[in-house]
Structure formats: C-alpha cells, structure tokens
SERO-4910 file (N, C-alpha, C, O; in steps of 0.05 Angstrom, whole numbers):
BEGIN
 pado doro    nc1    nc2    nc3   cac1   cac2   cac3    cc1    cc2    cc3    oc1    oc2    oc3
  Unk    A    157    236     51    146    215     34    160    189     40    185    189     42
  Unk    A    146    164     42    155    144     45    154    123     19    136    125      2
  Unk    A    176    100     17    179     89      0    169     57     10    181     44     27
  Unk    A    138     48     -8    128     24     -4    140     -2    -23    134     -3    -47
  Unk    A    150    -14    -17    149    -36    -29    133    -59    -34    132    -77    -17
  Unk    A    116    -59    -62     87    -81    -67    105   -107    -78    119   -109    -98
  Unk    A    100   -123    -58    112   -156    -62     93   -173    -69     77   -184    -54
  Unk    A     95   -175    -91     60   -188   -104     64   -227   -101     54   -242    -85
  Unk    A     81   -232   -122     85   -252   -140    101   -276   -133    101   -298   -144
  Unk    A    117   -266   -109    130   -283    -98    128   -309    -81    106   -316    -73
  Unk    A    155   -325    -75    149   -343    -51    148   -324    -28    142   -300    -26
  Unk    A    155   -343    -10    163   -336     11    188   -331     11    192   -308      5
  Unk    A    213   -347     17    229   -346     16    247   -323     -3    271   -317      1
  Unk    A    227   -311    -26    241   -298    -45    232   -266    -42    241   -247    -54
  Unk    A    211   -266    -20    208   -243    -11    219   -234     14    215   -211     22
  Unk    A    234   -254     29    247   -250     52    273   -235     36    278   -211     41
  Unk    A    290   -250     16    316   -252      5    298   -213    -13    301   -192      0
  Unk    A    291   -213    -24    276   -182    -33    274   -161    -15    277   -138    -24
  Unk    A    270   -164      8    265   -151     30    286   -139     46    287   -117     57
  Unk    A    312   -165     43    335   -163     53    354   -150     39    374   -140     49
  Unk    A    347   -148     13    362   -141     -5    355   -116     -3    374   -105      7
  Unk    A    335    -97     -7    326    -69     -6    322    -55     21    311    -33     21
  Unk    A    331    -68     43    318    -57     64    333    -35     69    322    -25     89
  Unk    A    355    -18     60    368     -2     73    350     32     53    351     56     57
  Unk    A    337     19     36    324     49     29    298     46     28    286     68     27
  Unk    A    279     19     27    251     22     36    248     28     63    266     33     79
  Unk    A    214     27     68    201     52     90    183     30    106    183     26    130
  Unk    A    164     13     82    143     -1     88    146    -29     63    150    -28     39
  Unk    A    141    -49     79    144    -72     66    110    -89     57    102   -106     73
  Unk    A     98    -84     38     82    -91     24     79   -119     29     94   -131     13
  Unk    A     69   -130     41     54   -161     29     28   -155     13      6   -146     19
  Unk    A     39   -162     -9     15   -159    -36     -8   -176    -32     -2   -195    -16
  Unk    A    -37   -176    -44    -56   -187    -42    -51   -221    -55    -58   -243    -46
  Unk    A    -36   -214    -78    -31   -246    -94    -17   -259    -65    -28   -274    -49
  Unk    A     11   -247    -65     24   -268    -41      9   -275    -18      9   -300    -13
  Unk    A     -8   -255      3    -19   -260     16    -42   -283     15    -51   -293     36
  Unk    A    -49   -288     -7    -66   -305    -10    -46   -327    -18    -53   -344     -1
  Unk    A    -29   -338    -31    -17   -354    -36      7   -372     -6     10   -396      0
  Unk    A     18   -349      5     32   -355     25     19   -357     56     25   -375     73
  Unk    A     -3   -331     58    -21   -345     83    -10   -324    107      9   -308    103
  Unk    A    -25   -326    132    -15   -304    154      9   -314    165     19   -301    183
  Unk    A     19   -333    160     49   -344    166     68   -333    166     87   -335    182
  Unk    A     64   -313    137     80   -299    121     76   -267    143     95   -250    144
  Unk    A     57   -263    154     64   -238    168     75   -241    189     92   -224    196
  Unk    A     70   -259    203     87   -273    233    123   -259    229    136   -243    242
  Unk    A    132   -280    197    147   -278    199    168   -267    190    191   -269    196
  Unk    A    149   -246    163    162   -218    167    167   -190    180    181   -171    173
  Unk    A    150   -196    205    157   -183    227    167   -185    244    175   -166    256
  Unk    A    170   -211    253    205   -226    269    232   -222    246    255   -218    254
  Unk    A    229   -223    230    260   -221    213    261   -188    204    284   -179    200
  Unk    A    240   -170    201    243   -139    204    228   -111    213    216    -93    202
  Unk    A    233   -118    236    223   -108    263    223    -79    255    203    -66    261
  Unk    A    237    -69    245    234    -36    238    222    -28    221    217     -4    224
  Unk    A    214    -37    201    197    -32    187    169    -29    193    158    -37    213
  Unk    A    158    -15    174    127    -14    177    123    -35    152    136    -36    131
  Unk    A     92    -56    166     91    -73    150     52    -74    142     36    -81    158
  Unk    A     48    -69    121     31    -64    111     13    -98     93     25   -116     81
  Unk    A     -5    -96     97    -22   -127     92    -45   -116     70    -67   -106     75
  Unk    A    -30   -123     39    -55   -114     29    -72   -133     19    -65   -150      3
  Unk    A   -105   -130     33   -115   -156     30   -140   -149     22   -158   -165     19
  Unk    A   -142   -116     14   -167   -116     -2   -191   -126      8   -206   -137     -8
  Unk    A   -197   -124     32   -214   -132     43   -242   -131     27   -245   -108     18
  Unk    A   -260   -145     22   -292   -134      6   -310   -143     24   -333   -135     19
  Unk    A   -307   -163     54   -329   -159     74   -321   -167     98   -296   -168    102
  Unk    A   -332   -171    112   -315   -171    139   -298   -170    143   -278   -185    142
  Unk    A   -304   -130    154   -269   -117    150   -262   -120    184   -238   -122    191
  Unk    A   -277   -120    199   -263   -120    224   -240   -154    229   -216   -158    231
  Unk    A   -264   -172    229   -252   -195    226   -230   -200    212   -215   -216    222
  Unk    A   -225   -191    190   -199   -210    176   -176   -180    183   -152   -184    187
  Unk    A   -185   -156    183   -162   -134    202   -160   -155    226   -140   -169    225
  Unk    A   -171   -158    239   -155   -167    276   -130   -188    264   -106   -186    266
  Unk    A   -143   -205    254   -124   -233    253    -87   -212    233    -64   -219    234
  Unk    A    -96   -193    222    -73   -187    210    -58   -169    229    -33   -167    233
  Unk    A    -73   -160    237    -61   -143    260    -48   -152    288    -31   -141    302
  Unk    A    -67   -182    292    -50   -187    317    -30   -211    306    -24   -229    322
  Unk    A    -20   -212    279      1   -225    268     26   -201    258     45   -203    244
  Unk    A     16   -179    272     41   -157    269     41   -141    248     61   -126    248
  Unk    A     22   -138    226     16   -118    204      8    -88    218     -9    -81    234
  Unk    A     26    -77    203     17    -41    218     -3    -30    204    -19    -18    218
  Unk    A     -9    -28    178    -29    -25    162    -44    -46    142    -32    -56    123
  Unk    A    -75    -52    148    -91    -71    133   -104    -48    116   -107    -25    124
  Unk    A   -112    -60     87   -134    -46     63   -155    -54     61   -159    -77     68
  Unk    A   -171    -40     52   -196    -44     47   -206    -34     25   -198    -12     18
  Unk    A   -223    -47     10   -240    -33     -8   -255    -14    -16   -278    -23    -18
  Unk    A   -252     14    -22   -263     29    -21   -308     24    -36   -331     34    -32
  Unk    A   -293      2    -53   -322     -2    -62   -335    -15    -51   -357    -20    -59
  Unk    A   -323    -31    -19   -349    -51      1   -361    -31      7   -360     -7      3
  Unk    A   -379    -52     24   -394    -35     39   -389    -10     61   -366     -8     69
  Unk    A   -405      5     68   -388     26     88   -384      4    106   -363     -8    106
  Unk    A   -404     -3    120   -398    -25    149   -374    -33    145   -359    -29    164
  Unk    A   -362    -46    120   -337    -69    114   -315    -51    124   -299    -57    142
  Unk    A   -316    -28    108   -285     -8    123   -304      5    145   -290     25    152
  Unk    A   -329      7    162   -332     14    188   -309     -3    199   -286      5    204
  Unk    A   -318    -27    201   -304    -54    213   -274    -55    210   -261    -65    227
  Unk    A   -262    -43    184   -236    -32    189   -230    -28    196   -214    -42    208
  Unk    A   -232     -1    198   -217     21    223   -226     18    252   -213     27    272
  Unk    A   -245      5    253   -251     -3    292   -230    -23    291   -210    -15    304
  Unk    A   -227    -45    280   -199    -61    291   -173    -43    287   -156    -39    304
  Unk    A   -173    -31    257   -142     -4    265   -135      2    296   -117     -4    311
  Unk    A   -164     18    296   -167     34    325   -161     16    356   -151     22    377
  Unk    A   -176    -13    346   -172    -28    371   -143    -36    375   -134    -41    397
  Unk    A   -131    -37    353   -104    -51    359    -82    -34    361    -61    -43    370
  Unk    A    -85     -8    355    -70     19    353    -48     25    328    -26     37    325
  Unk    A    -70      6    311    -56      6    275    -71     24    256    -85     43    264
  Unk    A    -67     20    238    -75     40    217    -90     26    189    -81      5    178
  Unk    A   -116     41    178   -130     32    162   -126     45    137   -124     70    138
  Unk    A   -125     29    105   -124     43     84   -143     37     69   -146     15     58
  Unk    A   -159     58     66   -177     45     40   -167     54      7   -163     74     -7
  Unk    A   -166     33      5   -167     35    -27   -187     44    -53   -205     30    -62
  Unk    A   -180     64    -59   -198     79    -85   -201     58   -115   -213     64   -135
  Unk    A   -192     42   -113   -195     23   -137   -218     12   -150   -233     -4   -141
  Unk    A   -218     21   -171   -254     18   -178   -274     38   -164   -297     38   -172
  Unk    A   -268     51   -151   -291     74   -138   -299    100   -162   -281    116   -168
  Unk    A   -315    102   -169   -323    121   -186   -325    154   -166   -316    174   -179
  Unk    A   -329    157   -152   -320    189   -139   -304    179   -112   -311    172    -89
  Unk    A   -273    183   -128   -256    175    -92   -251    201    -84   -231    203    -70
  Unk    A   -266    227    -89   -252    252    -77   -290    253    -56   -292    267    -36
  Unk    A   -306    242    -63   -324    248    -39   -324    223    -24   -333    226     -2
  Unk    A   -316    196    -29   -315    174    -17   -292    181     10   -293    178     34
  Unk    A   -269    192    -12   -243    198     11   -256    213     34   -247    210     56
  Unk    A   -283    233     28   -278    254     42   -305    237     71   -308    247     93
  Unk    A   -315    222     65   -328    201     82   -310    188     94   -313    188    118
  Unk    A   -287    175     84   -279    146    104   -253    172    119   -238    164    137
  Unk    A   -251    197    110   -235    209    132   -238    226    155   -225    239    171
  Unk    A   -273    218    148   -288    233    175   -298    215    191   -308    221    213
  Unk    A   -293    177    175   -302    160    195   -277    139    208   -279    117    219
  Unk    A   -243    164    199   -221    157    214   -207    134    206   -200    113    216
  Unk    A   -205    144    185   -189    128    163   -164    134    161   -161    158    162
  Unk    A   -139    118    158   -109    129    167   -106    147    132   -102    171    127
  Unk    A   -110    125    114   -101    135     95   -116    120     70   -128     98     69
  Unk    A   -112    144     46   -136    141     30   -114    128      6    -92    139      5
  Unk    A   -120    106    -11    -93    102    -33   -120    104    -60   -144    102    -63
  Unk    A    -93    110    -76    -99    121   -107    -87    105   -120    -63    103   -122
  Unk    A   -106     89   -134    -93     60   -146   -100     57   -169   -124     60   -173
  Unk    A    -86     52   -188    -85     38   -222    -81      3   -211    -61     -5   -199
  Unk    A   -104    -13   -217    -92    -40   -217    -72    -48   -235    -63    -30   -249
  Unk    A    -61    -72   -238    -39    -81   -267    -62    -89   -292    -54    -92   -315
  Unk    A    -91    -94   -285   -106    -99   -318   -107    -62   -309    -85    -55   -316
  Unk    A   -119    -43   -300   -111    -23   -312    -88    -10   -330    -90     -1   -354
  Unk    A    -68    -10   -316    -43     -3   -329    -48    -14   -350    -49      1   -370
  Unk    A    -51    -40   -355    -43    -53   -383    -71    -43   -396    -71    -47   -420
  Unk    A    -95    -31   -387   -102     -9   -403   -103     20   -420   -119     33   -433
  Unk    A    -71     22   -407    -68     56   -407    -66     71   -381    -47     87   -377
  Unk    A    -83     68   -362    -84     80   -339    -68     86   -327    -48     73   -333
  Unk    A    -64    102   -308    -51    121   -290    -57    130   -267    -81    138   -267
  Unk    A    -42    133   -239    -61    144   -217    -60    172   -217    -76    185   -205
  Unk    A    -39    185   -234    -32    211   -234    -65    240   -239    -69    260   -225
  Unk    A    -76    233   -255   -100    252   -252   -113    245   -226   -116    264   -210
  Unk    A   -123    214   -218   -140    214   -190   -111    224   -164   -118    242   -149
  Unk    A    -96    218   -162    -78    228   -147    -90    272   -146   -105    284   -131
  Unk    A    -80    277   -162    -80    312   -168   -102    315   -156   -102    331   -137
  Unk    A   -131    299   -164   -156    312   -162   -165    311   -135   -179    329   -125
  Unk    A   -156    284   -118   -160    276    -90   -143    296    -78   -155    313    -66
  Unk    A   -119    297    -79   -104    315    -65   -102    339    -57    -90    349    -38
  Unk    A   -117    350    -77   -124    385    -77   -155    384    -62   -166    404    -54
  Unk    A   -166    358    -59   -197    368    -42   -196    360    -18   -209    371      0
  Unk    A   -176    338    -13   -187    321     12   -150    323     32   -127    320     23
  Unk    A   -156    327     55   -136    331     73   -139    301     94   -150    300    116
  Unk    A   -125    280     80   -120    258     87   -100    249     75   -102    250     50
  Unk    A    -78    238     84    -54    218     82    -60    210     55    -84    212     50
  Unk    A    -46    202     35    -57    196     10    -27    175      0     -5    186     -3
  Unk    A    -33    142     -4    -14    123    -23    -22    128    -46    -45    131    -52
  Unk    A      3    128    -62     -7    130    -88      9     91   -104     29     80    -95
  Unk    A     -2     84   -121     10     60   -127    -11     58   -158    -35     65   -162
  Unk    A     14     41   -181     10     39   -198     16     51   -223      8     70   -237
  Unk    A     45     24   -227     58     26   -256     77     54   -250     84     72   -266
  Unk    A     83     52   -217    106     70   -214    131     71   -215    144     57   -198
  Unk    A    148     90   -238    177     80   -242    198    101   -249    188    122   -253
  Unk    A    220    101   -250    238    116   -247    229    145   -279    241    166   -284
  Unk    A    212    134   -291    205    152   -319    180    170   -308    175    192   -318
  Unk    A    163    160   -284    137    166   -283    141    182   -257    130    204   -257
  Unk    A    157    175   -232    162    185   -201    158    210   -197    143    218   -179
  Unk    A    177    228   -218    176    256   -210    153    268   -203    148    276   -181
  Unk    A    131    270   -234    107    278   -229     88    266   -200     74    281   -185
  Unk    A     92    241   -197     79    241   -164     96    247   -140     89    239   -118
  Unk    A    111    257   -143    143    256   -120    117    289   -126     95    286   -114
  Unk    A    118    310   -137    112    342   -141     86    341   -124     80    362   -114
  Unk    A     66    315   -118     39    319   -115     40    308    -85     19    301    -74
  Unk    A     68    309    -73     73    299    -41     50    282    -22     38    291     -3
  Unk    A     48    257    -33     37    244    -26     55    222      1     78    213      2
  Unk    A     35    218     17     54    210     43     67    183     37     86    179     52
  Unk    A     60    158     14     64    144     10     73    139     -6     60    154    -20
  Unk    A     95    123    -28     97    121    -52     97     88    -59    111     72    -46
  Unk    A     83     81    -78     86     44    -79    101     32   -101     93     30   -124
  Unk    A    118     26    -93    126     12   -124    131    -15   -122    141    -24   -102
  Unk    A    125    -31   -142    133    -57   -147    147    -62   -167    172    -61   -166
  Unk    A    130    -70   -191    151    -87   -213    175    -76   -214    195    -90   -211
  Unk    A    177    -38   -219    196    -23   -226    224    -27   -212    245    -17   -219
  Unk    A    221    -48   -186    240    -52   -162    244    -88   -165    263   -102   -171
  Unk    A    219    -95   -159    219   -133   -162    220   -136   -188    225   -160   -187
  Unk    A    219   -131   -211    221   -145   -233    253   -134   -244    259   -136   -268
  Unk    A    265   -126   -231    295   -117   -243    313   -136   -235    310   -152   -216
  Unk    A    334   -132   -254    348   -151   -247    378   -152   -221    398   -165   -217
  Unk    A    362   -126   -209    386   -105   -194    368    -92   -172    373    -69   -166
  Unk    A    350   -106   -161    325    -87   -142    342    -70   -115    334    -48   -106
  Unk    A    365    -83   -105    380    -60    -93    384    -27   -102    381     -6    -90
  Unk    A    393    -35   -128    392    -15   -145    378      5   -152    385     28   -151
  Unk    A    354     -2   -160    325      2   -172    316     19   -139    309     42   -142
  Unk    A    315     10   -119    302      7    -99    322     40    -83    310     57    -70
  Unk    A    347     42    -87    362     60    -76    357     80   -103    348    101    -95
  Unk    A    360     80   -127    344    103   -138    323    112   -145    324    134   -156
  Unk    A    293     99   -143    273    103   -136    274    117   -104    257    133    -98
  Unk    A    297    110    -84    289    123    -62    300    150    -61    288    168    -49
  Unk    A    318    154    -72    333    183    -74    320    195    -87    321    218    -79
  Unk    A    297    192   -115    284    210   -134    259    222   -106    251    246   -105
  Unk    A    251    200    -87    234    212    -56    246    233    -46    241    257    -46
  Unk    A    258    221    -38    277    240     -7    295    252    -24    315    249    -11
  Unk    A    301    264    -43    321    282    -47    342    284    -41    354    305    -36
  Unk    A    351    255    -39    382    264    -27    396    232    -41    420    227    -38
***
C-alpha cells in the first residue's frame, strides 16, 4: 500500500515547503484539483524537477476532453491523471489512450457514480490503471465515508483501488484491513501543525513498520 498525499489549498511555494517536509514517508505527491486550477501546469513542471522520485499524480477530474487535457499533464511529468467516473465513457476512453500513449497511468474516480462496482468493472476492461473510492469534503461534511463503497468495490472488482476521504489516524485502520493499493490523505497531514509528524504516523499505521 502506498501513501498519497492530496495538496489541495495551497500556494505554490507552500506545497513545495509540504512536500519537502514529508517526503521521506510519502509514496505519491497529489496536486489537488483546487491547486491545480489555481497554480496552473507550471506547478507540474516543477514538481517534478524538484522530486524526481516520486510518483506524481494530477488530480484534475477531468469531465470532457479526457485525452486532451491527460497529454498536456502528462507531457509536463504527471505519472497519474483522473477522470470522472460520471463523464462520458469517450471522456475516460480518451483517458487511458493518452495513459497508454505516454506510458502513464489512468484513474477514474467513483465520485458521484451511483453503481461504481459495475462502472469499475467497465473502465477495467477498457484499461484503466486504477479505480478511486472517493467521499468529497461537502460529503464528509455530510457524514459520509468511503469505507462501505471501498468494501463493496473491493470484494467484486479486481482492479488497483485509491481510496480518499476524511482519512485519519482514528479512521486508517479499517481501510489499511481492506488493502487497497493506494491510500490518500490530506487535511489529516496538511492541516496539522506537525505534517512531518502526521505524515510519518499515518505512514507506519500503512506499512507496518
């Protein structure tokens, strides 16, 4: 299991200094959809010149022209672009052909999808890297949870599975038990006042060690 870090809210500069600060126990470095839109493909240039080992993930939620806005992220150095599980099929077709063209990886996102255990079981027969199980933040601040769609996807569908949403050192275990290849956390890590901290025991409750 790998440990994602979702960098939503930030500058630039304060996600470089975030990045630097946690890098010795994250996996994959999140550029969140807010930042991405606020900071621009600038921001992928040049978090993949300053951390080259990482896997760097672009979540941009794609809702239509998925090939098109995948290339430009991908040939700015993003290893994995998202997509909407609720576009069109064409939109994540168009996904995963630039994944495939560039020799990156596509995620679609279950967010808002009313059946992601037969949707998953479509976009992983049309070569999809990985399927994510998502509570947005107006969810959460509804109650919600990825933990039931997590369980229910996981036991049907044999694809890579992120799980993200309102994940924290109270909530981890139960999805740490349902071995999902990805794990996402944000606020629980960026909103502390210690994310080194936060960030190295969230990674040990993963990896077990």
């Amino acid at each position: 299991m790998k440990l994602q870090l979702a960098i939503d809210v930030l500058t630039t500069d304060e996600a470089f200094a975030l990045v630097q600060e946690t890098r010795k126990y994250i996996d994959i470095i999140e550029i969140g959809t807010p930042l991405i839109k606020h900071e621009g493909i600038k921001l992928v240039k040049s978090m993949r010149t300053l951390f080259p080992e990482k896997t760097l993930l672009v979540d941009l939620k794609t809702m239509d022209v998925g090939e098109y806005e995948a290339n430009y992220c991908f040939e700015a150095g993003a290893d994995i672009v998202t997509v909407l599980g609720v576009a069109d099929i064409n939109t994540i077709k168009g996904t995963i052909k630039s994944a495939k063209k560039h020799g990156k990886k596509a995620l679609v996102d279950m967010i808002n999808v009313p059946n992601k255990t037969a949707l998953a079981k479509k976009v992983n027969k049309l070569g999809a890297d990985f399927v994510g199980i998502h509570s947005g933040i107006d969810q959460q601040n509804a109650g919600q949870s990825p933990l039931s769609d997590l369980k229910e996807v996981s036991k049907n569908v044999k694809i890579p599975l992120a799980v993200a949403g309102g994940i924290n050192l109270d909530t981890i275990d139960d999805i740490v038990k349902l071995k999902p290849e990805i794990i996402v956390v944000g606020g629980a890590i960026t909103g502390t006042k210690d994310p080194k901290k936060a960030a190295k025991a969230i990674a040990k409750r993963i990896k077990g060690k």
